[in-house]
N, C-alpha and C positions, 0 to 999 in steps of 0.2 A: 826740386822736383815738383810738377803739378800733374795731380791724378782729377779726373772727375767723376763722379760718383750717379749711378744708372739706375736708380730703384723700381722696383715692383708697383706702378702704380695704384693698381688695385687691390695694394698688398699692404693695411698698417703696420704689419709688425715686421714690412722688408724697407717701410718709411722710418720709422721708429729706430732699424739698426741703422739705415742710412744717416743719420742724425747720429747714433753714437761713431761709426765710422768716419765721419767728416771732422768730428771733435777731439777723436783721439788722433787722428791723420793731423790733422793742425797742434794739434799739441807738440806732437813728434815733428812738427818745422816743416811739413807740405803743406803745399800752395794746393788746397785743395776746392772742388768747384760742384754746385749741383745742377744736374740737368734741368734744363730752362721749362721743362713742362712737369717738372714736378715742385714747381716753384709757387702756386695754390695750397698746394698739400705741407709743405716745406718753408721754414723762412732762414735764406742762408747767404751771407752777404756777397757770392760769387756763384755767378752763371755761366754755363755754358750749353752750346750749342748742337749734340752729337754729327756730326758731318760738316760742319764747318769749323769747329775751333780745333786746332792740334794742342792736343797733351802729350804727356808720356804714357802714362796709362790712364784706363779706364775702369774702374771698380763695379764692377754689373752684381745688382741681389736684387733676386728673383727665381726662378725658375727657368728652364732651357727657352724655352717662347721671349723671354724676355732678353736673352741672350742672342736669337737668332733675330729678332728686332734691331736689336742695336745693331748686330753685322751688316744686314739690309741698311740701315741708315748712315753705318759709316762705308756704304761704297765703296770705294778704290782707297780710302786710307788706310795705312796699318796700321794701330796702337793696341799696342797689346790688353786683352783683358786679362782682369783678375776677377772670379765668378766665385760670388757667395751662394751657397745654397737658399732660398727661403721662398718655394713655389713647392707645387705638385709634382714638379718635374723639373729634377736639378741634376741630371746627370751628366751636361758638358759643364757642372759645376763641382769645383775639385775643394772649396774651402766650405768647413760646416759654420754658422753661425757663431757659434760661440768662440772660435777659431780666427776671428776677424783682427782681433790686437796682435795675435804670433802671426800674422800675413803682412797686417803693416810693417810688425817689426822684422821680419825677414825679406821685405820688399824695400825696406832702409841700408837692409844690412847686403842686398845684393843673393840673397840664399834661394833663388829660385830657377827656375829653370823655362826658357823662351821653349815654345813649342808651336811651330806652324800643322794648321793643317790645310790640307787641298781643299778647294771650292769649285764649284763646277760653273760656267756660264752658259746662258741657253740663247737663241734667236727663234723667231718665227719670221724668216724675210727680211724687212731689214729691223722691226724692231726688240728691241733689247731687251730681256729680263733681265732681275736681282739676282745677283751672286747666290747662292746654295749651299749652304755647310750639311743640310740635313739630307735634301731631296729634292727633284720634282717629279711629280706624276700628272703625268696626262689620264689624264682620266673620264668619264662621263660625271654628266652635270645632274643636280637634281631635273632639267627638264627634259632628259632623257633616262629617266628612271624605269627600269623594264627592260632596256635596250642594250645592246653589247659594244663596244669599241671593236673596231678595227684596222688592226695597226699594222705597218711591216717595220721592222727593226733592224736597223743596218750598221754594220759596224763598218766604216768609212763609207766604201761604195759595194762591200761586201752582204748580202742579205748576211742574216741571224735567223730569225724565222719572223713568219708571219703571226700573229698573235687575236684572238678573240677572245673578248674578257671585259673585266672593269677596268681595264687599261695597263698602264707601264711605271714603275720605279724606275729611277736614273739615280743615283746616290754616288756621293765620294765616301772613303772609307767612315771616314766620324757617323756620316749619317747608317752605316749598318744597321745599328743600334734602335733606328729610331721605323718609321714608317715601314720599311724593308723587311726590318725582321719581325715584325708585325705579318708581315705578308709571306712570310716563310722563306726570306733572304738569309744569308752566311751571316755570321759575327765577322766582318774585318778588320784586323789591329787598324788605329786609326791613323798610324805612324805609315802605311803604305802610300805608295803612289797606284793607284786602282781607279775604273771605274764600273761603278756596281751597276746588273740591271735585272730587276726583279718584278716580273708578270705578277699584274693585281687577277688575282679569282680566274684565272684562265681556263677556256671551256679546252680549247690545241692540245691535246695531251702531249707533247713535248715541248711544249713554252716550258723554260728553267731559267734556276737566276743564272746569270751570267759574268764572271770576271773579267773586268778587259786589261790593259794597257793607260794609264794614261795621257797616254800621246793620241787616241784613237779619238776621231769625231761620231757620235751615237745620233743617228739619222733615226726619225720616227716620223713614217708618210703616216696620213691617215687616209685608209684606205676611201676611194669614191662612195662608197654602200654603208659608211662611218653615220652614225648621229654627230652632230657639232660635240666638240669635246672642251673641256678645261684644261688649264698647265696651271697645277697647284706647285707655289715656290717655299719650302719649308713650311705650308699647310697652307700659304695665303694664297686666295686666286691670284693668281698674275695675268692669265691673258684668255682667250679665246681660240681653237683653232680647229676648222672647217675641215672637211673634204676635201683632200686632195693639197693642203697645206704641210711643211713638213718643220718640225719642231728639230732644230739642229743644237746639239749639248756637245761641249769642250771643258776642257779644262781651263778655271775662271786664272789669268795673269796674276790674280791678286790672294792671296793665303790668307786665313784664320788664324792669325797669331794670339797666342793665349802667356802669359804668365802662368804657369806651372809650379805648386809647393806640393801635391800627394799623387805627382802621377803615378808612384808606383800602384797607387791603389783601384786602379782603371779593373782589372778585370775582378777584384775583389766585388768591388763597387757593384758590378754589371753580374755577378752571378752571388750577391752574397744570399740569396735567398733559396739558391740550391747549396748550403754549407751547411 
């Protein structure tokens, strides 16, 4: 088996596990590897590449951003993560810190559970965004600050409504959790095939989130009377898109495959703070 190992670069004590997880991974007789840019911070006699070398799995510790990084960078390949907690934000992280030895050793022994989840793909014309596990929102930019979006929202060739606001959420289920429900979106199990659509700050008082299908393509004109607008791709700018431009979102061909050892602990997780 060879795993490679994703740490938190701005994180010593998600470098610091990284180090014991690569030692005790090689102990246990995996061909185990560290990513090549955190090879400064790290001295580890195997590198690799995230989107160019294939492994079997991927060992990611950090925080969700750090997890949503590496998807952005392994594009179109599948290899399953395995996500340690040790960020701010580790909620598509299912394994705690200290937890890292019974992951190995259940990831030896075969005890876990593959879990895909949806990604969304987007276009503006003919160019391409980054896959989405979390979001995109089109949104206004800081140099339209004061100003409102205007959007019309289309489910195939179907209007939705017309929208004015600080823009639009697009999400697959995983991402509910995250920017959406920030914005007063649904909790949707993450196990669904959906796609979510959640008005930012909407002045339209019938702008609502919205459930679709996901076979449905989510057309977003920006209206001619629009400020230039952004498409945030799980928080990163991704693109620019003008008046009269129209931001088209699918469902991405390619899934978020995860290694799975505490799924049952998902809504635990996600509401333990109203227990």
């Amino acid at each position: 088996m060879r795993i490679g190992v994703v740490p938190k670069l701005g994180s010593p004590q998600a470098l610091t596990l990284a180090r014991r997880v690569m030692e005790y991974a090689e102990a246990r007789g995996i061909e185990t590897y560290l990513d090549s840019r955190a090879k400064e911070h790290l001295t580890w006699h195997r590198l690799f590449t995230v989107g160019r070398d294939t492994l079997d799995f991927i060992v990611v510790i950090g925080g969700d951003g750090t997890v949503l990084r590496t998807l952005h960078m392994l594009r179109d390949s599948v290899i399953p993560l395995i996500t340690i907690r040790y960020g701010r934000r580790g909620f598509l992280c299912d394994v705690a810190p200290f937890e890292y030895k019974t992951a190995i050793d259940r990831l030896i022994s075969q005890d876990y559970e593959l879990v895909d989840y949806i990604r969304l793909k987007a276009s503006i014309g003919s160019a391409r965004l980054p896959y989405v596990l979390n979001e995109y929102a089109v949104t206004t930019s800081g140099d339209a600050r004061g100003k409102v979006a205007r959007l019309r929202v289309l489910k195939d060739e179907e209007p939705i409504y017309f929208l004015v606001g600080d823009g639009v959420i697009v999400a697959p289920p995983a991402g509910s959790t995250a920017y959406s429900l920030a914005s007063g979106g649904p909790v949707v199990d993450p196990r669904l095939d959906v796609i979510l659509i959640t008005p930012l700050a909407p002045i339209t008082f019938c702008s609502r989130a919205v459930v679709l299908p996901s076979t449905t393509t989510v057309r977003i004109v920006v209206s001619g009377d629009s400020p230039d607008l952004i498409v945030l791709a799980d928080g990163i700018i991704a693109a620019e898109v003008r008046p009269g431009e129209v931001v088209e979102i699918t469902k991405a061909p390619i899934p978020a495959r995860f290694a799975r050892f505490y799924l049952r602990d998902y809504y635990v997780r996600l509401f333990e703070r109203c227990m």
